[in-house]
C-alpha positions in Angstrom: 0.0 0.0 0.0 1.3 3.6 -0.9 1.8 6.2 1.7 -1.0 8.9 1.0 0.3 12.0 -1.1 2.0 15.4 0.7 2.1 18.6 -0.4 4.3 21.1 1.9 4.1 18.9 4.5 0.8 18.3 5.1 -1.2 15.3 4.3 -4.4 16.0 0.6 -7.3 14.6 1.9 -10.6 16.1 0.9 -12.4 18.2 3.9 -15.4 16.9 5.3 -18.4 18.7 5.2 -19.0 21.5 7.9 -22.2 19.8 10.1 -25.6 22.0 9.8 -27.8 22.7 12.3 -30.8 24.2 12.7 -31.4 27.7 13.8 -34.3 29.7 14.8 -34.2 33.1 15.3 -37.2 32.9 17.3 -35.2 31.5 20.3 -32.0 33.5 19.6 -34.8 36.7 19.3 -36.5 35.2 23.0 -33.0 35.4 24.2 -31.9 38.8 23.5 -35.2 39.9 25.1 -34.3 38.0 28.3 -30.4 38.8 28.2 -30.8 42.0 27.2 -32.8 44.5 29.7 -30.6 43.7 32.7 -27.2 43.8 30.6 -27.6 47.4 29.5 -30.5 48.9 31.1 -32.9 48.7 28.4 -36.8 48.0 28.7 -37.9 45.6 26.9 -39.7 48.0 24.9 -36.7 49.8 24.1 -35.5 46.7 21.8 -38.5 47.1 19.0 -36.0 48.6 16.4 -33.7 45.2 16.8 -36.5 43.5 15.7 -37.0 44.6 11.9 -37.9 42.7 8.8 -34.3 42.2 8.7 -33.9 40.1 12.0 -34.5 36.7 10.7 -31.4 37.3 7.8 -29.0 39.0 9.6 -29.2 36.7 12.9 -29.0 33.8 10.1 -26.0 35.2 8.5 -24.5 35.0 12.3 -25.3 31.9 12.6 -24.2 30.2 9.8 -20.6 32.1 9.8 -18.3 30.4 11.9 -16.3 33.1 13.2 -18.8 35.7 13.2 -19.5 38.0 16.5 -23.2 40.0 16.7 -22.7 43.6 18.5 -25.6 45.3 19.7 -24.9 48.7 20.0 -27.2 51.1 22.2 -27.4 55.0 20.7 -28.9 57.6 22.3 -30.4 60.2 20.2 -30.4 63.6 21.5 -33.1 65.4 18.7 -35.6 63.4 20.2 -35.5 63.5 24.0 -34.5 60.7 25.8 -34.6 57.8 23.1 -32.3 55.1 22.5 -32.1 52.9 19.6 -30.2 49.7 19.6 -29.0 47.9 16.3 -27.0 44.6 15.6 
């Protein structure tokens, strides 16, 4: 039997498959709304504009990116009084 084939070292062998799972953005959107409030002092009211049309694609692009990190970022706008917007 042959040795199996090197190139620089390293052994060619065809990479398996990353596995899939699953993912609802229901339960990631239930936890932000339970995580959330206490973390940064936010009602949770105050987390409506996280919550676009756009939720469900960007929390799946998050999820299936292996190295991804979400930020949620809290901004206070002044024009308006005391309202804070929050975006990921």
């Amino acid at each position: 039997m042959d040795p199996p084939a090197t190139t620089n070292g390293s052994l060619n062998h065809q990479q398996e498959p990353e596995p899939t799972s699953a993912f609802d953005p229901e339960i990631f959107h239930s936890y932000l709304l339970s995580l959330l409030p206490p973390v940064i002092g936010a009602y949770p009211s105050d987390l409506d504009s996280l919550f676009d049309e756009e939720f469900d694609a960007r929390v799946a692009r998050f999820a299936s990116d292996t190295g991804a990190v979400i930020y949620v970022v809290k901004v206070k706008e002044e024009s308006e009084g005391d309202i804070s917007l929050f975006y990921i």
